[in-house]
C-alpha positions as CSV (number, residue, x, y, z in Angstrom):
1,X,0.0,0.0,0.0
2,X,2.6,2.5,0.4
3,X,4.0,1.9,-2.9
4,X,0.5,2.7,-4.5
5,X,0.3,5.6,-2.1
6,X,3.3,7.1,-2.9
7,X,2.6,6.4,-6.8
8,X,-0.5,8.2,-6.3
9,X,1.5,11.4,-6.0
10,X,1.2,13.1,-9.0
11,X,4.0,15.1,-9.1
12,X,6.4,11.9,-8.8
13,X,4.9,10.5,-11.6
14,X,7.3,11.8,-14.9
15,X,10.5,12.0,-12.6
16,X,10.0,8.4,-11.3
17,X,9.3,7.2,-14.5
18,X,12.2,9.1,-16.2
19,X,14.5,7.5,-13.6
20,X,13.2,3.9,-13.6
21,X,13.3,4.3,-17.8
22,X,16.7,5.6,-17.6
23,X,18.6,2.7,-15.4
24,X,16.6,0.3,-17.7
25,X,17.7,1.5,-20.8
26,X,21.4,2.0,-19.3
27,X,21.3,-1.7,-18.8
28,X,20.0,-2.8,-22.0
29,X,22.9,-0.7,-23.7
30,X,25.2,-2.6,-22.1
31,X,23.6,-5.3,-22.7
32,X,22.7,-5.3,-25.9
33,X,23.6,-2.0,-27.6
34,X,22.1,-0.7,-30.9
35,X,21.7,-3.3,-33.9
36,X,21.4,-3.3,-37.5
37,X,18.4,-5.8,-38.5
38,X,18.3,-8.1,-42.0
39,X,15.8,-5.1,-43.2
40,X,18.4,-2.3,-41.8
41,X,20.3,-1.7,-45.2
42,X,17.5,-1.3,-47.1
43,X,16.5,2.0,-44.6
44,X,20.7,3.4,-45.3
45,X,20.2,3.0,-48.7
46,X,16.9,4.5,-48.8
47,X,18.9,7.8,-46.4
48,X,21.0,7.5,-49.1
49,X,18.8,8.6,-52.1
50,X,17.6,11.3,-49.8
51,X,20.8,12.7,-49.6
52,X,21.9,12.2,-52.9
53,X,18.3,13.7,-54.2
54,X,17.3,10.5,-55.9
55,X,13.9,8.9,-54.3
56,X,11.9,7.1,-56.4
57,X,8.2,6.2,-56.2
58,X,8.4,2.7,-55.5
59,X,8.1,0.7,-52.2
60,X,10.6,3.5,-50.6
61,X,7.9,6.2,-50.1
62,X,6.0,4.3,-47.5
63,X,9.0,4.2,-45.2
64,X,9.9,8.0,-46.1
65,X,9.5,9.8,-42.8
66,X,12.2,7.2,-41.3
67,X,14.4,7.9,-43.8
68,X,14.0,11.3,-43.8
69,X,14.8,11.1,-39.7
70,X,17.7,8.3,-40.0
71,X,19.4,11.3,-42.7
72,X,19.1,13.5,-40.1
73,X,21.3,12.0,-37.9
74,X,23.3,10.9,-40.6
75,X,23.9,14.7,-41.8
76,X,26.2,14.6,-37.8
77,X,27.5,11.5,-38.0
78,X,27.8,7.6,-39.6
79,X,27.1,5.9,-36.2
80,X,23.9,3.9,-35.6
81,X,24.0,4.9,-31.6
82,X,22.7,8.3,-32.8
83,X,19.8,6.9,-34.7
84,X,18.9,4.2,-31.2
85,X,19.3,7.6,-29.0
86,X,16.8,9.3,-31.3
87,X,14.6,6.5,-30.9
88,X,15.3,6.0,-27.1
89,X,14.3,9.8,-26.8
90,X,10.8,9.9,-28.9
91,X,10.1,6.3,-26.9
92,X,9.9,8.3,-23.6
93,X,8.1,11.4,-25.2
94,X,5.4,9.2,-26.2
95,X,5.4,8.1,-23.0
96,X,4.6,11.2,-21.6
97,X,1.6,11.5,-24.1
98,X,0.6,8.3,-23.1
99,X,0.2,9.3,-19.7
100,X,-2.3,12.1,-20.7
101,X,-4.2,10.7,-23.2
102,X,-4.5,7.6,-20.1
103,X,-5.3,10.3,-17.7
104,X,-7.9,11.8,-20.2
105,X,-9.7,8.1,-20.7
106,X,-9.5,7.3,-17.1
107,X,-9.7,10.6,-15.0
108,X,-7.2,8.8,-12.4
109,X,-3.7,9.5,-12.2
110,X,-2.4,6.6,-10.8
111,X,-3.9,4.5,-13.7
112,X,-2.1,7.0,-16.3
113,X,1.2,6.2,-14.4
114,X,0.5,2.2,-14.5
115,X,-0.3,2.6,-18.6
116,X,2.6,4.6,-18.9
117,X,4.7,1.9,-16.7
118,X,3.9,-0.4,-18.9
119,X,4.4,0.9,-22.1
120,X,7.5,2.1,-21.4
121,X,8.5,-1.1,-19.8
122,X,6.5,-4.1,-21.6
123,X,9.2,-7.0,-22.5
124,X,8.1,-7.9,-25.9
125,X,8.4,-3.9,-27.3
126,X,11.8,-3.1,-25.3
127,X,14.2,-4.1,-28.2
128,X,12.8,-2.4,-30.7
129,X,14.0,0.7,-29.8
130,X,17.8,-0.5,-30.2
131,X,17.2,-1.7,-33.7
132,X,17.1,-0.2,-37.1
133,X,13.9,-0.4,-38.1
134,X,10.6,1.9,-38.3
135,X,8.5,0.2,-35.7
136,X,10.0,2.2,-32.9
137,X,9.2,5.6,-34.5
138,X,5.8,4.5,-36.2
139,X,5.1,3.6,-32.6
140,X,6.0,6.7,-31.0
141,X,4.9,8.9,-33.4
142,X,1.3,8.0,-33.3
143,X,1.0,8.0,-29.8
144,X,2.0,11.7,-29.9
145,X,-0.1,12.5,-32.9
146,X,-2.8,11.4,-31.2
147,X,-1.7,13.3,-28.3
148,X,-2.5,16.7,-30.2
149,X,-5.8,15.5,-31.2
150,X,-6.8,15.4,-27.8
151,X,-5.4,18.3,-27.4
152,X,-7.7,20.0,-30.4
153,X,-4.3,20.8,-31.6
154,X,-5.5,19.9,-35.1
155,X,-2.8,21.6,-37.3
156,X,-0.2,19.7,-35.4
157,X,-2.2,16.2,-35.2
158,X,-3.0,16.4,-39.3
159,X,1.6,17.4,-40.3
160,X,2.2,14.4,-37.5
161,X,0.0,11.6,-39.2
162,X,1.3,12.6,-42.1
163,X,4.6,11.9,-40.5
164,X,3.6,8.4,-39.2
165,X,1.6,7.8,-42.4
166,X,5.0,7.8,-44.3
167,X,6.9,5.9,-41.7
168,X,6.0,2.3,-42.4
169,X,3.4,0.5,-44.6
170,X,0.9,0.4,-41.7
171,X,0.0,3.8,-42.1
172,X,-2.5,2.7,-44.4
173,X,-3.9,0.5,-41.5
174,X,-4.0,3.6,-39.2
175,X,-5.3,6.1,-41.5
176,X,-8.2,3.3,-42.6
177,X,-9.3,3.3,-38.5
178,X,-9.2,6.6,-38.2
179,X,-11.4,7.4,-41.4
180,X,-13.7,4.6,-40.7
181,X,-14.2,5.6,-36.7
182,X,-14.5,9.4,-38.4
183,X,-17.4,8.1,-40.6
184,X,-19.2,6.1,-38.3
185,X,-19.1,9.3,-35.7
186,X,-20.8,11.5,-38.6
187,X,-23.5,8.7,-39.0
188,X,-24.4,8.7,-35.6
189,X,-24.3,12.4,-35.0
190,X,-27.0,13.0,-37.1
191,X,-26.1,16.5,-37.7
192,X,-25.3,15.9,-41.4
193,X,-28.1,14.6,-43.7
194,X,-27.0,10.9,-44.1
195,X,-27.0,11.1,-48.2
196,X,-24.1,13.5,-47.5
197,X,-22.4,11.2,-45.4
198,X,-22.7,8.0,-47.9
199,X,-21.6,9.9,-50.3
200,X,-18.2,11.7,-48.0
201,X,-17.6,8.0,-47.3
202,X,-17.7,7.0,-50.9
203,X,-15.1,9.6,-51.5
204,X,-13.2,8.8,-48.7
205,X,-13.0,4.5,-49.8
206,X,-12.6,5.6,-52.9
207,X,-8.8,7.5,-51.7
208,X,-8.5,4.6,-50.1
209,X,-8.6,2.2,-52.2
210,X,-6.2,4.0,-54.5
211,X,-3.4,4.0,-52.1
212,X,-4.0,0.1,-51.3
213,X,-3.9,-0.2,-55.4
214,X,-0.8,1.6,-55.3
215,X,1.1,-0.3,-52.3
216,X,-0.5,-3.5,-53.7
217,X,1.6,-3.0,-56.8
218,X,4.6,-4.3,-54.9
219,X,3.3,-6.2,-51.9
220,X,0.7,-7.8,-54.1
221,X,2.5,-10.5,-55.9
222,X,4.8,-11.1,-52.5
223,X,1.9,-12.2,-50.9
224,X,0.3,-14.2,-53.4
225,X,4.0,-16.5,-53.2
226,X,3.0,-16.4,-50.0
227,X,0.1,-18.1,-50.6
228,X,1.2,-20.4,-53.1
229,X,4.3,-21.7,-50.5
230,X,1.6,-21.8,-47.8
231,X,4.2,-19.2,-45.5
232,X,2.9,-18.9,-42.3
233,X,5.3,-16.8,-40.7
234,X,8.2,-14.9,-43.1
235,X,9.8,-15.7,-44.7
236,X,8.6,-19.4,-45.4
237,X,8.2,-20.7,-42.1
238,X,5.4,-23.2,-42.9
239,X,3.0,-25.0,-40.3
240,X,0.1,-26.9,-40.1
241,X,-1.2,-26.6,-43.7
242,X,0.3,-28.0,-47.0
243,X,0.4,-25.7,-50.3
244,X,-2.8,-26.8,-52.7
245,X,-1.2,-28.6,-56.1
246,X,-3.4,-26.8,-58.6
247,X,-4.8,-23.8,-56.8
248,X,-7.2,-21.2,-58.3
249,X,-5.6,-18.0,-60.2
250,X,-6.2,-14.9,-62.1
251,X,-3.8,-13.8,-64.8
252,X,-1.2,-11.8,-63.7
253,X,-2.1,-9.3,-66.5
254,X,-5.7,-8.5,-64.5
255,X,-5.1,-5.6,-61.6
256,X,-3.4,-6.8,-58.4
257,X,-6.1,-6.6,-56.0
258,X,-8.5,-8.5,-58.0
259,X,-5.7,-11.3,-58.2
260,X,-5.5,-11.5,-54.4
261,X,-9.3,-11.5,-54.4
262,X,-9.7,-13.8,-56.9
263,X,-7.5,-16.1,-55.1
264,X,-8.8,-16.0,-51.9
265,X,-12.2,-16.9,-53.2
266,X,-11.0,-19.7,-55.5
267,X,-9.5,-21.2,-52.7
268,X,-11.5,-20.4,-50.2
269,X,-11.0,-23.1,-47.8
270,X,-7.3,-23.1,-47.7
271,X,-7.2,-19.8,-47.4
272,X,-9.5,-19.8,-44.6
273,X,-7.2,-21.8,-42.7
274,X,-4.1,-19.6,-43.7
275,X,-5.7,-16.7,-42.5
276,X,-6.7,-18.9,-39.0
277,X,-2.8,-20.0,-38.5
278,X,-1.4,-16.8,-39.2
279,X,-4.1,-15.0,-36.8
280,X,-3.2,-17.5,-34.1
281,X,0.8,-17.0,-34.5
282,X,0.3,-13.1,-34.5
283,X,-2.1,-12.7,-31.3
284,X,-0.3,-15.4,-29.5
285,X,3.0,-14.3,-30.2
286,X,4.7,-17.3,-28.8
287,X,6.6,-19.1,-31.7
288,X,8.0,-22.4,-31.9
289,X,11.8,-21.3,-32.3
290,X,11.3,-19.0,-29.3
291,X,13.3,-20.1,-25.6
292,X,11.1,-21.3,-23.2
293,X,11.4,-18.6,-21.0
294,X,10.8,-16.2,-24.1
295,X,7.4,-17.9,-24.6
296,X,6.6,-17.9,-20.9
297,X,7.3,-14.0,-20.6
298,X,4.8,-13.7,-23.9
299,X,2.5,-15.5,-22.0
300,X,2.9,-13.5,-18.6
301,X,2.5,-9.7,-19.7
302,X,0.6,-10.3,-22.9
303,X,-2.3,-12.4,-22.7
304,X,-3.6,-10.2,-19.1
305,X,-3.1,-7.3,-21.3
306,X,-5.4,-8.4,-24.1
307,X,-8.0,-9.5,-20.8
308,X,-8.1,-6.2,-19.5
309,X,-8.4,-4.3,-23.0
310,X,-11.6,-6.4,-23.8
311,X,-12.8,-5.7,-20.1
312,X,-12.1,-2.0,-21.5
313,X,-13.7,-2.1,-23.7
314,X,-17.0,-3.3,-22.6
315,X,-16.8,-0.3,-19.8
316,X,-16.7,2.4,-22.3
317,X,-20.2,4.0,-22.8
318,X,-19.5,6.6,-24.8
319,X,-17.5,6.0,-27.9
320,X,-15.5,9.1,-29.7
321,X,-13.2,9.2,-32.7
322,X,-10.4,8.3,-31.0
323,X,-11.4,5.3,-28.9
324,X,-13.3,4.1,-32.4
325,X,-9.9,4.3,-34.1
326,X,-7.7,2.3,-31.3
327,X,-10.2,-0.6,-31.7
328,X,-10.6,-0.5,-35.2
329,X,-6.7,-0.4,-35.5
330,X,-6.0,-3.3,-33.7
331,X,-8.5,-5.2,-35.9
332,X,-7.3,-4.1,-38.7
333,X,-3.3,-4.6,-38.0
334,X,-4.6,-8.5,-36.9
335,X,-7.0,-8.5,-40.6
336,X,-3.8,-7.3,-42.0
337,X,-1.3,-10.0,-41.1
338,X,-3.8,-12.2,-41.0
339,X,-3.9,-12.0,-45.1
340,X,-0.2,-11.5,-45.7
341,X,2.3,-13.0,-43.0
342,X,3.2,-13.4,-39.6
343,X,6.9,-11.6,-39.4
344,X,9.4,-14.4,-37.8
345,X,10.7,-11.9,-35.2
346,X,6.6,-10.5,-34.4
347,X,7.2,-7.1,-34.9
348,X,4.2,-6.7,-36.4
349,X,2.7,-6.8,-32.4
350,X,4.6,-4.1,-30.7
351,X,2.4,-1.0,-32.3
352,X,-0.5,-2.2,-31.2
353,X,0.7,-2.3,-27.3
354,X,0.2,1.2,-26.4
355,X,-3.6,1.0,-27.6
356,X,-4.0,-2.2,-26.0
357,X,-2.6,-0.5,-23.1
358,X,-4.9,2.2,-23.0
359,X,-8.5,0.4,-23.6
360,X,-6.9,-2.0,-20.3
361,X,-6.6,1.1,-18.5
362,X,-10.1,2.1,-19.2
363,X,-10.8,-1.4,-17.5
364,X,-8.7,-0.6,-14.6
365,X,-11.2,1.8,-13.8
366,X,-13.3,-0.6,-12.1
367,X,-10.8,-1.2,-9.4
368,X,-11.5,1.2,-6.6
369,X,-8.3,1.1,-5.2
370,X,-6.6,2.1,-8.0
371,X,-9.1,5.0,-8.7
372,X,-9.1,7.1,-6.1
């Protein structure tokens, strides 16, 4: 009880935090240090058409803001310790969001400092910080965008998604919550005539669907391999489920997403059950190659935390835009891997922690003792 007294205090929330997240982080540098990651070259050489003035259209523009911020450091020096710091420094500054957007959700203090606690601290998120790769920014990034919104700082929120948009290929996932929950917020309003609002949304799928056209045109045909291999988890881990010998297919010369289409309905069956395997290895998390104790730490902090979020969310009685988007985010990052591939090292996961995170807080509410 002390402990949760003295926790209580608001005004040793940030510095406690700041302290606890600074002798963890001084560990795990010594420990482990920054790292380059198979995918990590790919993000250099994509700083260096930046630099050089060279970017293409291709694949590259969905992971532009983290080019654009691994340049930066790049313009002061060539070591990878910079970039990790950079990281290291927008993880805790999203952590500081977190605990208002928490506190907004929850009205209690000491539940904003337990969310915060745990993002900051959960097991399975910790390393991604020290490596090369977007998730650590995408991550951070929209926990502070979202930050601004519920701040009404709308000027700031719209040139930060933008940011996140362009940091990884789930931005598409992000931005198709948040115009979704928008939509269904309009609908149930009822302050704009609901013709206009078919035909907003109309418009709105319609953008949409030209920018999942447009990424399909690379990731498209990768995931139709996919298919055909019967890849699980990538790249090729296979489990469960044989490949089909004469499977269903559209000509390649037809558009991309009627290809995928086509093959998910001609082989509907089998790619039921992909979809169910894939699902299972992405929420679970636990994989086979994993230690024991790796799994058994999965199976410690994650599985209570999905509990909680669904206890959450059947405490909220009054959806907004934002709540509407966390949900339909997580859904849709799940849909998502759930039609291409597990990733063999689960990064897929981490992103979705801090929303997880904040619907469980919601369901901490119920808790007197942590309420008052």
């Amino acid at each position: 009880m002390k402990l949760l007294n003295s926790i209580q205090k608001k005004s040793y929330h940030y510095p406690l935090l700041f302290i606890l997240w600074l002798i963890t982080h001084g560990i795990l540098w010594q420990s482990n240090g920054p790292k380059l990651g198979a995918d990590s070259r790919f993000f250099f050489y994509l700083s260096d058409d930046i630099l050089n003035h060279q970017m293409t259209f291709d694949r590259s523009v969905w992971y532009l803001t983290y080019g654009i911020f691994i340049t930066f450091f790049r313009l002061f020096t060539q070591k990878i310790e910079a970039i990790v710091v950079g990281q290291l420094a927008l993880n805790f500054l999203s952590g500081v969001c977190l605990y208002q957007i928490i506190k907004k959700y929850s009205d209690h203090s000491t539940i904003a400092f337990l969310g915060t606690f745990a993002y900051l601290f959960f097991p399975i998120s910790l390393e991604w910080n020290y490596i090369i790769y977007s998730e650590s920014l995408f991550t951070s990034l929209s926990i502070i965008t979202f930050y601004f919104f519920t701040r009404k700082k709308y000027w700031k929120f719209t040139f930060l998604f933008l940011l996140t948009f362009f940091t990884r290929p789930n931005g598409i996932v992000l931005l198709s919550a948040l115009v979704i929950a928008y939509f269904l917020e309009l609908y149930q309003s009822k302050k704009i005539k609901r013709s206009y609002i078919i035909g907003i949304s109309s418009i709105g799928f319609l953008l949409l669907l030209i920018i999942l056209n447009r990424m399909m045109s690379f990731y498209g045909p990768l995931m139709i391999e996919g298919y055909l291999i019967a890849e699980i988890i990538y790249p090729k881990y296979t489990y469960f489920i044989q490949p089909i010998d004469s499977p269903f297919l559209i000509s390649k010369d037809q558009n991309i997403l009627l290809q995928l289409i086509g093959f998910s309905f001609g082989n509907l069956w089998y790619s039921i059950q992909l979809f169910t395997i894939k699902s299972l290895f992405f929420w679970g998390h636990i994989k086979p190659y994993y230690s024991t104790l790796h799994n058994l730490i999965i199976a410690v902090t994650l599985y209570p935390l999905y509990f909680i979020s669904v206890l959450g969310i059947r405490q909220i009685n009054k959806w907004d835009l934002l709540l509407r988007s966390f949900v339909l985010f997580i859904l849709f990052q799940g849909l998502v891997v759930g039609l291409t591939s597990e990733n063999w090292d689960g990064r897929f996961l981490p992103p979705l922690l801090p929303y997880l995170i904040i619907l469980g807080c919601i369901g901490l509410k119920k808790y007197p003792t942590l309420s008052k």
